[in-house]
DSSP file (Angstrom, degrees, kcal/mol; ACC not computed):
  #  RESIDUE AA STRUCTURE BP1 BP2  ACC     N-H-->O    O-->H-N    N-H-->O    O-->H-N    TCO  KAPPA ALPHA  PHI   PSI    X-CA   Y-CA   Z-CA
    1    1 A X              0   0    0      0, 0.0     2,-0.7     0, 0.0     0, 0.0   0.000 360.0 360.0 360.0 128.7    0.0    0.0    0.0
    2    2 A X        -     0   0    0     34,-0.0    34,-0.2     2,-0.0    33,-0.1  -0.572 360.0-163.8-112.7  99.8    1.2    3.7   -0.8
    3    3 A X        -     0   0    0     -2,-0.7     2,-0.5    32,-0.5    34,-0.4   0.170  13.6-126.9 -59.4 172.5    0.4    6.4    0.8
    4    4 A X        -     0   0    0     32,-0.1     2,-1.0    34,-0.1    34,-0.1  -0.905  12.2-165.9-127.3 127.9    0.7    9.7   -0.2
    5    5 A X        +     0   0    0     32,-0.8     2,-0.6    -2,-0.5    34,-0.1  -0.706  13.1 179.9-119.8 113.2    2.5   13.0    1.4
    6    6 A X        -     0   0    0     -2,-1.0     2,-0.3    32,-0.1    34,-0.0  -0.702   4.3-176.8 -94.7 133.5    1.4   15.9   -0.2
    7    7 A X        -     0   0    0     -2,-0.6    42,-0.3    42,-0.1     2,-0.1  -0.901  31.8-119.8-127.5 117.6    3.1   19.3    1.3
    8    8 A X    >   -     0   0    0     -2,-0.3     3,-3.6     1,-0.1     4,-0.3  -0.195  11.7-151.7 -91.9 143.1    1.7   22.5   -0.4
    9    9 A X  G >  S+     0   0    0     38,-0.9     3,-5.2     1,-0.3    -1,-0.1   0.884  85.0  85.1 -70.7 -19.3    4.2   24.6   -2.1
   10   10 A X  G 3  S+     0   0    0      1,-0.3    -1,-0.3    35,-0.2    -2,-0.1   0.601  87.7  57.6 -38.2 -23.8    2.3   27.8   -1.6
   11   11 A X  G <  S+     0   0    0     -3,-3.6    -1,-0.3    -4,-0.0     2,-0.2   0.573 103.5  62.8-106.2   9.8    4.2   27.9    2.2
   12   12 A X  S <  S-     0   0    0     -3,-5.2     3,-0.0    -4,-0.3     4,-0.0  -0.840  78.3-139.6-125.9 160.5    7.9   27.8    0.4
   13   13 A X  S    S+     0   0    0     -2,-0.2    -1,-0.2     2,-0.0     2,-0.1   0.999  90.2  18.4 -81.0 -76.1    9.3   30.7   -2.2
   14   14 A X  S  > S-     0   0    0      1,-0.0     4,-0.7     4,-0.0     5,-0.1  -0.053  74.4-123.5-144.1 155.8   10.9   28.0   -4.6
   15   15 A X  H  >>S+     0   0    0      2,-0.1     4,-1.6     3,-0.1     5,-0.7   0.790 114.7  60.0 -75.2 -44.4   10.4   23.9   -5.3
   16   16 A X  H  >5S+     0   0    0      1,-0.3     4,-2.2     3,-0.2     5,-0.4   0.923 101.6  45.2 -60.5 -39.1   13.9   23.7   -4.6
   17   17 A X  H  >5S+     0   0    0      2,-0.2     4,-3.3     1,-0.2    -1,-0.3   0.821 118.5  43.0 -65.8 -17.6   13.6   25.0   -1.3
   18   18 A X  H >X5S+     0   0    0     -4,-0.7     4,-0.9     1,-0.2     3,-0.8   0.999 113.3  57.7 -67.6 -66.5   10.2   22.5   -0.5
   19   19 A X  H 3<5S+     0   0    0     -4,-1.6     4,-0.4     1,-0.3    -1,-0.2   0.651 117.5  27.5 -57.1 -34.8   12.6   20.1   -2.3
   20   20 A X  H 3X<S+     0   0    0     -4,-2.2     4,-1.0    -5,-0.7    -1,-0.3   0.776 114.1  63.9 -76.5 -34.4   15.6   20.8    0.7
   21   21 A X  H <X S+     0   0    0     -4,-3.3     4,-1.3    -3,-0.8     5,-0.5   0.910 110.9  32.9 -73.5 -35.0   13.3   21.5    3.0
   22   22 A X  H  X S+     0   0    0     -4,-0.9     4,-2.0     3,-0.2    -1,-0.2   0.813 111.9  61.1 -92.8  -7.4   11.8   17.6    2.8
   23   23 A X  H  4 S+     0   0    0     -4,-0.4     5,-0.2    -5,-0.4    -1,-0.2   0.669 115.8  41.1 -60.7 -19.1   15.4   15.8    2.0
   24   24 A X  H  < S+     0   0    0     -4,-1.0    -1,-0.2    -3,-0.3     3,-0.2   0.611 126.4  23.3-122.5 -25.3   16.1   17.2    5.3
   25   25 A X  H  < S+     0   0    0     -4,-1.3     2,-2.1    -5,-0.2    -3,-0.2   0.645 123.3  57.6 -99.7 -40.6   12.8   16.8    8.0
   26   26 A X  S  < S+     0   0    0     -4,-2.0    -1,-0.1    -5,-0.5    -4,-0.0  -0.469  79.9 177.6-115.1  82.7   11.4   13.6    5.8
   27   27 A X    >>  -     0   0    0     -2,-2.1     4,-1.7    -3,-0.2     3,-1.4  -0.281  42.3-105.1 -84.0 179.8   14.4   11.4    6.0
   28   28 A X  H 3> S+     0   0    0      1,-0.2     4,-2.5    -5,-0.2     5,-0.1   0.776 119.3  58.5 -66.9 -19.4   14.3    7.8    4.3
   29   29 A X  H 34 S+     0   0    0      2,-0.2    -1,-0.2     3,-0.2    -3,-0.0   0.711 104.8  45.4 -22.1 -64.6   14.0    6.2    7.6
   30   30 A X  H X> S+     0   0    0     -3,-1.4     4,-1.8     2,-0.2     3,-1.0   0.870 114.1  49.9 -61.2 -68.0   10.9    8.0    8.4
   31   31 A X  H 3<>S+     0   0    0     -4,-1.7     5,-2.0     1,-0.3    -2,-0.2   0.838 120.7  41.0 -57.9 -42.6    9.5    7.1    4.6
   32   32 A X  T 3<5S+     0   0    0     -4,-2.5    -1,-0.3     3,-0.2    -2,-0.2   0.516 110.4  53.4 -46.7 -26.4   10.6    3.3    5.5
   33   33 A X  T <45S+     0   0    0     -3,-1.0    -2,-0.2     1,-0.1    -1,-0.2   0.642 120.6  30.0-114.7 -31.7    9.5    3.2    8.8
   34   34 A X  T  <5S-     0   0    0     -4,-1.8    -2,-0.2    -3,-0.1    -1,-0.1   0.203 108.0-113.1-121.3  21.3    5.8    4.4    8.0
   35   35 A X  T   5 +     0   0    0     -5,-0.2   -32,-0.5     1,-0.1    -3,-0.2   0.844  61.4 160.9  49.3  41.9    5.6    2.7    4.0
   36   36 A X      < -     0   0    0     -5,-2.0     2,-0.3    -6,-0.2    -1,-0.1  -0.337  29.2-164.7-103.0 141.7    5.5    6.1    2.7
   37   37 A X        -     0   0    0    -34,-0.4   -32,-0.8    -2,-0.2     2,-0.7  -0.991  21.5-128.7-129.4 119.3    6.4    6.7   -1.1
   38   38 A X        -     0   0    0     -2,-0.3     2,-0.3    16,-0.2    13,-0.1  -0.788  28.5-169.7 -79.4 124.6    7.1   10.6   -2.2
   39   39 A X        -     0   0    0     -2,-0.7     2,-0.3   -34,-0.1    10,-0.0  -0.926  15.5-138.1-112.8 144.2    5.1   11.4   -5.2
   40   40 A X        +     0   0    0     -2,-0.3     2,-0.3   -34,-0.0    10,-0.1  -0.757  30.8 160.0-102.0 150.6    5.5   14.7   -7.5
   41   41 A X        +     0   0    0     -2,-0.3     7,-1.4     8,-0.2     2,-0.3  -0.906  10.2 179.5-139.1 148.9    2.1   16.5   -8.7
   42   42 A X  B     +A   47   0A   0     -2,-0.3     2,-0.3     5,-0.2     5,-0.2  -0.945   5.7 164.6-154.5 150.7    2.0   20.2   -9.9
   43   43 A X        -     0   0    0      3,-2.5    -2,-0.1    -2,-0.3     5,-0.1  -0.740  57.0 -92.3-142.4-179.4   -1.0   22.3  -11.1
   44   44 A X  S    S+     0   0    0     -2,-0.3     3,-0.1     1,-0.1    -1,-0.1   0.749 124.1  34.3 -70.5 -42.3   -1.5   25.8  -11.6
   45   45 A X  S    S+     0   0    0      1,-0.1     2,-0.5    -3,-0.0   -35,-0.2   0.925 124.4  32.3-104.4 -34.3   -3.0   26.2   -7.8
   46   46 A X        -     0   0    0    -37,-0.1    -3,-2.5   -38,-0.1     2,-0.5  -0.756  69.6-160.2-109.0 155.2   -1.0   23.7   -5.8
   47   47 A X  B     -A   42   0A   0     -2,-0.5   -38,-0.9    -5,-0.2     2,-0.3  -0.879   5.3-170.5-127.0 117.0    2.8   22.5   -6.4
   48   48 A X        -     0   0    0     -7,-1.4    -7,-0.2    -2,-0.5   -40,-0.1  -0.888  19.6-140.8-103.6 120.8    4.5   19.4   -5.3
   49   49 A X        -     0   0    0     -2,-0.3     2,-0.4   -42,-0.3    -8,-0.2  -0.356  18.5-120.2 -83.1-177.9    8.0   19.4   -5.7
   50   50 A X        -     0   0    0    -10,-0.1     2,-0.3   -12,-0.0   -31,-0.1  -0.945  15.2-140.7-120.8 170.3    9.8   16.1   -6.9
   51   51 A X    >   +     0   0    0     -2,-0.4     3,-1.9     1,-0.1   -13,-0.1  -0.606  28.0 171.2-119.1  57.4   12.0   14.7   -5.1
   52   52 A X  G >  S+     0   0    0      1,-0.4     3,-2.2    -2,-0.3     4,-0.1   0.415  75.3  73.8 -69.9 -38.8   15.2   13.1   -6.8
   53   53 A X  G >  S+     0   0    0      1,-0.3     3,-0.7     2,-0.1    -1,-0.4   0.874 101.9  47.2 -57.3 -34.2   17.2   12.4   -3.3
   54   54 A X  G X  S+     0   0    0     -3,-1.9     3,-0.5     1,-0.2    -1,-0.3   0.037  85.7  87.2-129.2  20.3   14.8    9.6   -2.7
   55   55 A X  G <  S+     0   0    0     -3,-2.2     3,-0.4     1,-0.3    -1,-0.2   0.524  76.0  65.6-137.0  57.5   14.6    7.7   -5.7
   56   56 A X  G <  S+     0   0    0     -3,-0.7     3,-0.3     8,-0.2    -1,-0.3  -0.020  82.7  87.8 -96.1  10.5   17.0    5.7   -5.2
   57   57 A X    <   +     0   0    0     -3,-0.5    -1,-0.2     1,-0.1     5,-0.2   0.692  65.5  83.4 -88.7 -50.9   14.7    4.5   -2.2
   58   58 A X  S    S+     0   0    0     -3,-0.4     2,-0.2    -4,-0.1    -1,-0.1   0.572  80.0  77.0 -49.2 -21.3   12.7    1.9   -4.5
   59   59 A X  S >  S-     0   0    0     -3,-0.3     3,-0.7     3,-0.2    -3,-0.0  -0.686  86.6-134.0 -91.2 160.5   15.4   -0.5   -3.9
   60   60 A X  T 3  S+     0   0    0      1,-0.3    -1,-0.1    -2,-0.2    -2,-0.1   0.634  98.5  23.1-120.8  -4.8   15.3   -2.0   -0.8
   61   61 A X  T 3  S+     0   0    0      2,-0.0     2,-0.4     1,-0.0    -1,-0.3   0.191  89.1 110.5-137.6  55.2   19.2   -1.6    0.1
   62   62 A X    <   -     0   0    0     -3,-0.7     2,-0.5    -6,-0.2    -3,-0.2  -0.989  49.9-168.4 -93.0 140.8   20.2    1.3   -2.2
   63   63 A X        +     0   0    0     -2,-0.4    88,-0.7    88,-0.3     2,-0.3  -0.954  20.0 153.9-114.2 121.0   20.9    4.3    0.3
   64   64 A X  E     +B  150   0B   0     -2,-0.5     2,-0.5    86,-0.2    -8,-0.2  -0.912  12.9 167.6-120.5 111.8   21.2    7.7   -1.5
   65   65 A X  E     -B  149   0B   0     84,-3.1    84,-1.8    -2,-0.3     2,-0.3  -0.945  18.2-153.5-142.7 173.2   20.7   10.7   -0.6
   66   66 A X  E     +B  148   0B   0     -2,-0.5     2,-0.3    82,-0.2    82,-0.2  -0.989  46.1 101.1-134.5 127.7   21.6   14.8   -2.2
   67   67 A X  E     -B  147   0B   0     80,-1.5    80,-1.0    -2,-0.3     2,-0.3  -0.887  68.5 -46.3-178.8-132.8   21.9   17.8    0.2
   68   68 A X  E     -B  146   0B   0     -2,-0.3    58,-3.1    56,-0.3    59,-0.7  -0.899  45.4-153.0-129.1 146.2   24.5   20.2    2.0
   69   69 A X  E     -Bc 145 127B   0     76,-1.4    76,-0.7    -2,-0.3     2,-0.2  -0.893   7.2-165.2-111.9 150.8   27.5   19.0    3.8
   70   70 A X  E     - c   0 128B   0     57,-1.4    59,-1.6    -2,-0.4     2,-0.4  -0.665   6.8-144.0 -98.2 179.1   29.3   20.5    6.5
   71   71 A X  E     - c   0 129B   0     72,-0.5     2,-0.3    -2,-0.2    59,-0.2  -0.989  15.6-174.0-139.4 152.1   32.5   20.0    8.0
   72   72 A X  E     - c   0 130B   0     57,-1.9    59,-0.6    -2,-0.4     2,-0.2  -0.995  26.0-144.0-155.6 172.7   33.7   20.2   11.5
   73   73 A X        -     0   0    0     -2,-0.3     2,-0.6    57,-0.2    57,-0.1  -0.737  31.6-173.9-126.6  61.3   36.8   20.2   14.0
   74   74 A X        -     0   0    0     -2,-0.2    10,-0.6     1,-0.2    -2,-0.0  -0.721  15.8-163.9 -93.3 116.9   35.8   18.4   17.3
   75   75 A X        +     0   0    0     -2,-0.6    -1,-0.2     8,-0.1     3,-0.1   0.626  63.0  33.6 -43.4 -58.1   37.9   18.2   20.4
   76   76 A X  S    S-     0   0    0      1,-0.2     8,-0.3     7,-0.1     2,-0.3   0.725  98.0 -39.9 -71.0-135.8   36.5   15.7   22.6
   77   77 A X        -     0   0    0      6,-0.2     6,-0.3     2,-0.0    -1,-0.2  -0.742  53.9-126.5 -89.1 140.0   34.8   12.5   22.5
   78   78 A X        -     0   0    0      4,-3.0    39,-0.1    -2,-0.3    -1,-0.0  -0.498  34.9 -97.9 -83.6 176.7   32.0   11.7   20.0
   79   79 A X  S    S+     0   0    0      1,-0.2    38,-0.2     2,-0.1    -1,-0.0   0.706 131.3  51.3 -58.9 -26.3   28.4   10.4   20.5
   80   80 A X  S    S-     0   0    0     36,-1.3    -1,-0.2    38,-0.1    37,-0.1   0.697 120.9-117.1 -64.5 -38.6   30.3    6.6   19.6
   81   81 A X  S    S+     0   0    0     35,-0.4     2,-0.1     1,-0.2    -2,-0.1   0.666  82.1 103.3  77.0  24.6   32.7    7.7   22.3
   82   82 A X  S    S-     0   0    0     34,-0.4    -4,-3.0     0, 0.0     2,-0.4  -0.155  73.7 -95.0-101.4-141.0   35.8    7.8   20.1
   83   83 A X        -     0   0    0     -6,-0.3    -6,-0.2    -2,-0.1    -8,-0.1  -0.987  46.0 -76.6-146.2 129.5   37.4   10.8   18.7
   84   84 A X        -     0   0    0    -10,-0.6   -11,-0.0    -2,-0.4    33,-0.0  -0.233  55.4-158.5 -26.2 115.6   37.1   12.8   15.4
   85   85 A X        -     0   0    0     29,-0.1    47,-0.3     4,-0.0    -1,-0.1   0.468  30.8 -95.9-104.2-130.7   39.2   10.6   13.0
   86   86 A X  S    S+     0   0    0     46,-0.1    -2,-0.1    44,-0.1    27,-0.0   0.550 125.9  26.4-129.2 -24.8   40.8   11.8    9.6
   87   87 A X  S    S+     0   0    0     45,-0.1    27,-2.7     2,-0.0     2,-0.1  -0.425  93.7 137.8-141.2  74.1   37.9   10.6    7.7
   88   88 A X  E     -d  114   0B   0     25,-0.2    42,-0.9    -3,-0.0     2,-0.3  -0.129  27.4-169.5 -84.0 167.5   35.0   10.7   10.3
   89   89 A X  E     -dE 115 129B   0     25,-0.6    27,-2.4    40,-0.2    28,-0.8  -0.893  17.0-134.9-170.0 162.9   31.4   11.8    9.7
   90   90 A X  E     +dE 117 128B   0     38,-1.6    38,-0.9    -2,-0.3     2,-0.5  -0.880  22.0 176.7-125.2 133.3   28.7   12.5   11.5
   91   91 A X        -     0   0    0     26,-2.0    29,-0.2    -2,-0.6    36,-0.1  -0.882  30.9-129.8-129.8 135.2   25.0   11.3   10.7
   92   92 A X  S    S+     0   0    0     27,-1.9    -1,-0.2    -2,-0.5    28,-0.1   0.886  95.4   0.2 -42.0 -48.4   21.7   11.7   12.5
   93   93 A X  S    S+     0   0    0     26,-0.1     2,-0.4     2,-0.1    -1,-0.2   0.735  93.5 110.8-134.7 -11.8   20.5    8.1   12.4
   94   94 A X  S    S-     0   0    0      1,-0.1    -3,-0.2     4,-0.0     4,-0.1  -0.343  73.7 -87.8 -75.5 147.4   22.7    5.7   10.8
   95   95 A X    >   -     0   0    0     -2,-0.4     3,-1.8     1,-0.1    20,-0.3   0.231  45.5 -94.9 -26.9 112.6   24.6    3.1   12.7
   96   96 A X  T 3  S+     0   0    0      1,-0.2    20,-0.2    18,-0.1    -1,-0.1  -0.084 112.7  19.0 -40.4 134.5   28.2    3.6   14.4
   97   97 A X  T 3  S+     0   0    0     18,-7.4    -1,-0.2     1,-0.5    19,-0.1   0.241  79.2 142.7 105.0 -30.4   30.5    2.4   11.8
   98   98 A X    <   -     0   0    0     -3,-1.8    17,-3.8    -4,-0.1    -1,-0.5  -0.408  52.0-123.5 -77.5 167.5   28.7    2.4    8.6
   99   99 A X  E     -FG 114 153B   0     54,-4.8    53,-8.2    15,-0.2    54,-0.7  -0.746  28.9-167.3-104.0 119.5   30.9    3.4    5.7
  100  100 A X  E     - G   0 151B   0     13,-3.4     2,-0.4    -2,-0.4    13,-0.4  -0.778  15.3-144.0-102.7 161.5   29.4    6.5    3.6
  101  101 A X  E     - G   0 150B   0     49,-1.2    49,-1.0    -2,-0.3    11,-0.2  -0.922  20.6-167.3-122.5 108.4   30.7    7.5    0.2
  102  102 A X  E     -I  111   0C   0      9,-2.1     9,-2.3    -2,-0.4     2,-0.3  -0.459   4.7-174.5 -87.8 162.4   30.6   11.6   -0.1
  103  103 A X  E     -I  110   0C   0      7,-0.3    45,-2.3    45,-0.2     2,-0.7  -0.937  25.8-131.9-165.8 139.6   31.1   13.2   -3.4
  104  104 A X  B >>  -H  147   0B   0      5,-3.2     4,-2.2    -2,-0.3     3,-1.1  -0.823  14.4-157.1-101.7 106.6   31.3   16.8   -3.7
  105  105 A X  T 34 S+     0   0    0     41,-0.8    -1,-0.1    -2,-0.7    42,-0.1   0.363  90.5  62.2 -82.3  22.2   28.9   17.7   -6.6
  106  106 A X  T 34 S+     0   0    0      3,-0.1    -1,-0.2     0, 0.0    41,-0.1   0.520 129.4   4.4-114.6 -36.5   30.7   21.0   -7.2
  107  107 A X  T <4 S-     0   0    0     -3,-1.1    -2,-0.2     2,-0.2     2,-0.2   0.717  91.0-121.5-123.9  -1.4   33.9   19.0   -8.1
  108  108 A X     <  +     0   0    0     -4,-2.2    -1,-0.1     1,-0.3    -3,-0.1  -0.317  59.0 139.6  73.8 -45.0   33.3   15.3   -8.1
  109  109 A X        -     0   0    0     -6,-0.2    -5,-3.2    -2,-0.2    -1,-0.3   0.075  31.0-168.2 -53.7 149.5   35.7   14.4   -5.6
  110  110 A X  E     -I  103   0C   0     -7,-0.2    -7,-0.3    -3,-0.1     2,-0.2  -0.920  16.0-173.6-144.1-154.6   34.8   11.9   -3.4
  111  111 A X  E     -I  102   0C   0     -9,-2.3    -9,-2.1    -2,-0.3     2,-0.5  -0.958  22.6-124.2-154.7 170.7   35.6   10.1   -0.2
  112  112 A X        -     0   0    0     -2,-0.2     2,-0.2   -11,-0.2   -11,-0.2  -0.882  35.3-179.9-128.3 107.8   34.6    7.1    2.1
  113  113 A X        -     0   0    0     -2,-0.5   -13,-3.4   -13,-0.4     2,-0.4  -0.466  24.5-136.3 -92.6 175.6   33.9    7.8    5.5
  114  114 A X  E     -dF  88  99B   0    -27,-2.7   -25,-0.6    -2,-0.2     2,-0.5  -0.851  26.1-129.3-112.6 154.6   32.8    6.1    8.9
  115  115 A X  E     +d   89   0B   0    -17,-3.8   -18,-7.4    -2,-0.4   -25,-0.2  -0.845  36.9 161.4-115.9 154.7   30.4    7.6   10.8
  116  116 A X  E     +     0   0B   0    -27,-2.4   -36,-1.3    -2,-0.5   -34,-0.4   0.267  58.5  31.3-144.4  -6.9   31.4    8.0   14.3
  117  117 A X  E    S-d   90   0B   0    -28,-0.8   -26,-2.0   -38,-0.2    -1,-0.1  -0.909  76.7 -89.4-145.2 173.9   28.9   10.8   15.7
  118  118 A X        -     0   0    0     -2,-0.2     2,-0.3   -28,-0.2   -26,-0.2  -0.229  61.0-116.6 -85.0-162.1   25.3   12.5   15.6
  119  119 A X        -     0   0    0      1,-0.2   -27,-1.9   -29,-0.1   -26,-0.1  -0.685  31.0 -28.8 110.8 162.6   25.0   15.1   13.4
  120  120 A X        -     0   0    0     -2,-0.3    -1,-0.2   -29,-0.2     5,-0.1   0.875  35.7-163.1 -76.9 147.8   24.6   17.7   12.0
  121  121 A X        +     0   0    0     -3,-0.1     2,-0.2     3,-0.1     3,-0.1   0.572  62.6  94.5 -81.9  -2.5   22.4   19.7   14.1
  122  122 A X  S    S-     0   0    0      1,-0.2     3,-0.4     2,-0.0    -3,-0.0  -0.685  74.3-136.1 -80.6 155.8   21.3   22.5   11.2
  123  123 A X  S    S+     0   0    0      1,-0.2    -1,-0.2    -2,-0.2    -2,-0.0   0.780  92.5  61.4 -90.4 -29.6   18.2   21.2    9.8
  124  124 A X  S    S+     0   0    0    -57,-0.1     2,-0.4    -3,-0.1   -56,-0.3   0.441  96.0  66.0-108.4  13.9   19.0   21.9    6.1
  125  125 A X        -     0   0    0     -3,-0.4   -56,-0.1    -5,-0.1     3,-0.1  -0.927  57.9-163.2-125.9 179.0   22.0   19.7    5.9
  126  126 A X        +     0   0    0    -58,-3.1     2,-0.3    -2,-0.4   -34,-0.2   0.417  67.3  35.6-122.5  12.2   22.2   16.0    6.2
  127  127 A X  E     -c   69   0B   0    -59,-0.7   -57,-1.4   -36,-0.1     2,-0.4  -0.933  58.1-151.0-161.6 136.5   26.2   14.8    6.9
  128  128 A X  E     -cE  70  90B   0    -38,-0.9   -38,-1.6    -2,-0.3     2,-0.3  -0.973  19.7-148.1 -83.5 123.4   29.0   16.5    9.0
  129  129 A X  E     -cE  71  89B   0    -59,-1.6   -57,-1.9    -2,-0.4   -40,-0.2  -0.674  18.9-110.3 -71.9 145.6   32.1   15.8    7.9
  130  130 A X  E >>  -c   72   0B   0    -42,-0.9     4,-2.0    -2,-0.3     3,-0.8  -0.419  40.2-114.2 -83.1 170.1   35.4   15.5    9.8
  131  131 A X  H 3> S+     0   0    0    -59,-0.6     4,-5.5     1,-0.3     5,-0.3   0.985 123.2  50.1 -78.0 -43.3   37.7   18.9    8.7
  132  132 A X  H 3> S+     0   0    0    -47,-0.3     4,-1.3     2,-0.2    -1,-0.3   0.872 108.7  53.0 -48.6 -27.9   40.4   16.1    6.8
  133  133 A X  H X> S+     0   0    0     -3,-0.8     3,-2.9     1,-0.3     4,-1.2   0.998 109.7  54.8 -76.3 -59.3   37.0   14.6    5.0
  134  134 A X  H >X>S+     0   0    0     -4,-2.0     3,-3.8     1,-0.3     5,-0.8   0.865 106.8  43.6 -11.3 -77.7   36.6   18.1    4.1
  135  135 A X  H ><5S+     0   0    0     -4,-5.5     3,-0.6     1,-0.3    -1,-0.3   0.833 105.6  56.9 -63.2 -10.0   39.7   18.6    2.6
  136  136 A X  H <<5S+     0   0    0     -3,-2.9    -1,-0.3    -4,-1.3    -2,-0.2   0.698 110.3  53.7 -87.0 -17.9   39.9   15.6    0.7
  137  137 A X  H <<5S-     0   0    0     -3,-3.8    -1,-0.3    -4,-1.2    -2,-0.2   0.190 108.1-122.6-119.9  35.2   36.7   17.0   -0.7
  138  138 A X  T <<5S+     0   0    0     -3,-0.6    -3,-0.1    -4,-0.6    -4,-0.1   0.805  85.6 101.9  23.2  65.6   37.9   20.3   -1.6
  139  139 A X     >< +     0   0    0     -5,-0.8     4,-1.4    -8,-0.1     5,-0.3   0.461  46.5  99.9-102.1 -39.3   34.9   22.2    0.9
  140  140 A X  T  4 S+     0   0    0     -6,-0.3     3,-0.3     2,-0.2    -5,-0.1   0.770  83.1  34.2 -62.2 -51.5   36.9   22.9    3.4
  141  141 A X  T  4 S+     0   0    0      1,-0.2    -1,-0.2     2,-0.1    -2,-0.1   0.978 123.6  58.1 -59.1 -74.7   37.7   27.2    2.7
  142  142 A X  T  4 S-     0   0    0      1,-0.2    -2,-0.2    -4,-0.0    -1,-0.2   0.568  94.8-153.2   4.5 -71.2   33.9   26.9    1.5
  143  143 A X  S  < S+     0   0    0     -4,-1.4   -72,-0.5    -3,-0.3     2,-0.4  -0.423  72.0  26.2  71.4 -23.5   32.4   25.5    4.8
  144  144 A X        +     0   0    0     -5,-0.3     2,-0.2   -74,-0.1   -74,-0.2  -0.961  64.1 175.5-147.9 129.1   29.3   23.5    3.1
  145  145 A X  E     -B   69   0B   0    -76,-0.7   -76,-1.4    -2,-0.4     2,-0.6  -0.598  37.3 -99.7-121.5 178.5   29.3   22.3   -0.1
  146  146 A X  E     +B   68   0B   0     -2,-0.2   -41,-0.8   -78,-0.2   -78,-0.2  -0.910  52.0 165.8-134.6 132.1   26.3   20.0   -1.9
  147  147 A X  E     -BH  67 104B   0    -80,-1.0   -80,-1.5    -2,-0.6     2,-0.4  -0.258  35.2-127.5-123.8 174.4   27.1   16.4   -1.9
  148  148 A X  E     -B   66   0B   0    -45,-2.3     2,-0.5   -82,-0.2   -82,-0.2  -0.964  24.2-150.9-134.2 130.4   25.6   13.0   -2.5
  149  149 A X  E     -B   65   0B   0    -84,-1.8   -84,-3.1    -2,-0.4     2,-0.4  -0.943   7.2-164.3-131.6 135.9   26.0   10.3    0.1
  150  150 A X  E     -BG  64 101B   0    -49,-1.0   -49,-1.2    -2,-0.5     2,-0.5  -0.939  24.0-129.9-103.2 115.6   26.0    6.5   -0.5
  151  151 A X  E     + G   0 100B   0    -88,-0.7   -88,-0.3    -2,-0.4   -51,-0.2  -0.600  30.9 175.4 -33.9 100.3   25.6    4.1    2.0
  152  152 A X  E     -     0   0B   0    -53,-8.2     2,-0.3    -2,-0.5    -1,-0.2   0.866  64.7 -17.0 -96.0 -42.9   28.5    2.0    1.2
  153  153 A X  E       G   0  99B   0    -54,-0.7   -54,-4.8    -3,-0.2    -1,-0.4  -0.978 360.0 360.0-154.5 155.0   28.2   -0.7    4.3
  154  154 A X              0   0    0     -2,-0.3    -1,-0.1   -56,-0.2   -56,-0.1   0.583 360.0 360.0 -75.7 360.0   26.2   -0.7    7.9
């Protein structure tokens, strides 16, 4: 069965921003978790954006997703209880350990990190990076770039 989540564009300036704005509150988790399918509609009076991050979704272990990275430099301990590695990252709800593959869509580069913390706490991006992942993904002077991240293993 598929439901449908219609959000009307009429409360965002732009599609793309409806289109960041659900890549970033309606993550695939959420859409898994409740059998949920994103579907695009547009008319003249309402607008649905579509939604590209997520449809890579239909398979039932590709992990994809498109949005803004960040990077950061943290002292202490992570949520894992290790330490900011050299190519760490940090992701709201996948597992300590899986291996992501970021790719910088401004340049290509990409890189394979472990996630090792939560993150990132700004709503409208979806991965911290550690400041080395950063550089390796030529962000770092930048501060946030827009990436695509692969699940590569949990």
């Amino acid at each position: 069965m598929t439901r449908l989540i219609m959000v009307p564009f009429s409360i965002f300036k732009t599609a793309r921003r409806l289109a960041e704005w659900c890549m970033t509150t309606i993550t695939p988790d959420i859409l898994e978790a409740f059998g949920l399918k994103i579907l695009s509609i547009g008319t003249a009076l309402l607008s649905f954006a579509i939604l590209p991050a997520f449809a890579a979704h239909d398979t039932a272990d590709a992990a994809v997703w498109t949005g803004k990275a960040s990077y950061y430099n943290l002292r202490g301990k992570t949520a894992s209880g290790g330490r900011v590695g050299h190519m760490t990252a940090a992701h709201r709800s996948l597992p300590f350990g899986s291996k992501l593959r970021v790719t910088n869509l401004g340049n290509n580069r990409s890189a394979i990190v472990t996630v090792n913390d939560r993150g990132p706490f700004i709503r409208s991006r979806i991965v911290d990076v550690s400041e080395g992942a950063a550089n390796a993904l030529g962000f770092r002077s930048a501060g946030v770039a827009r990436v695509r991240v692969e699940l590569v293993s949990n």
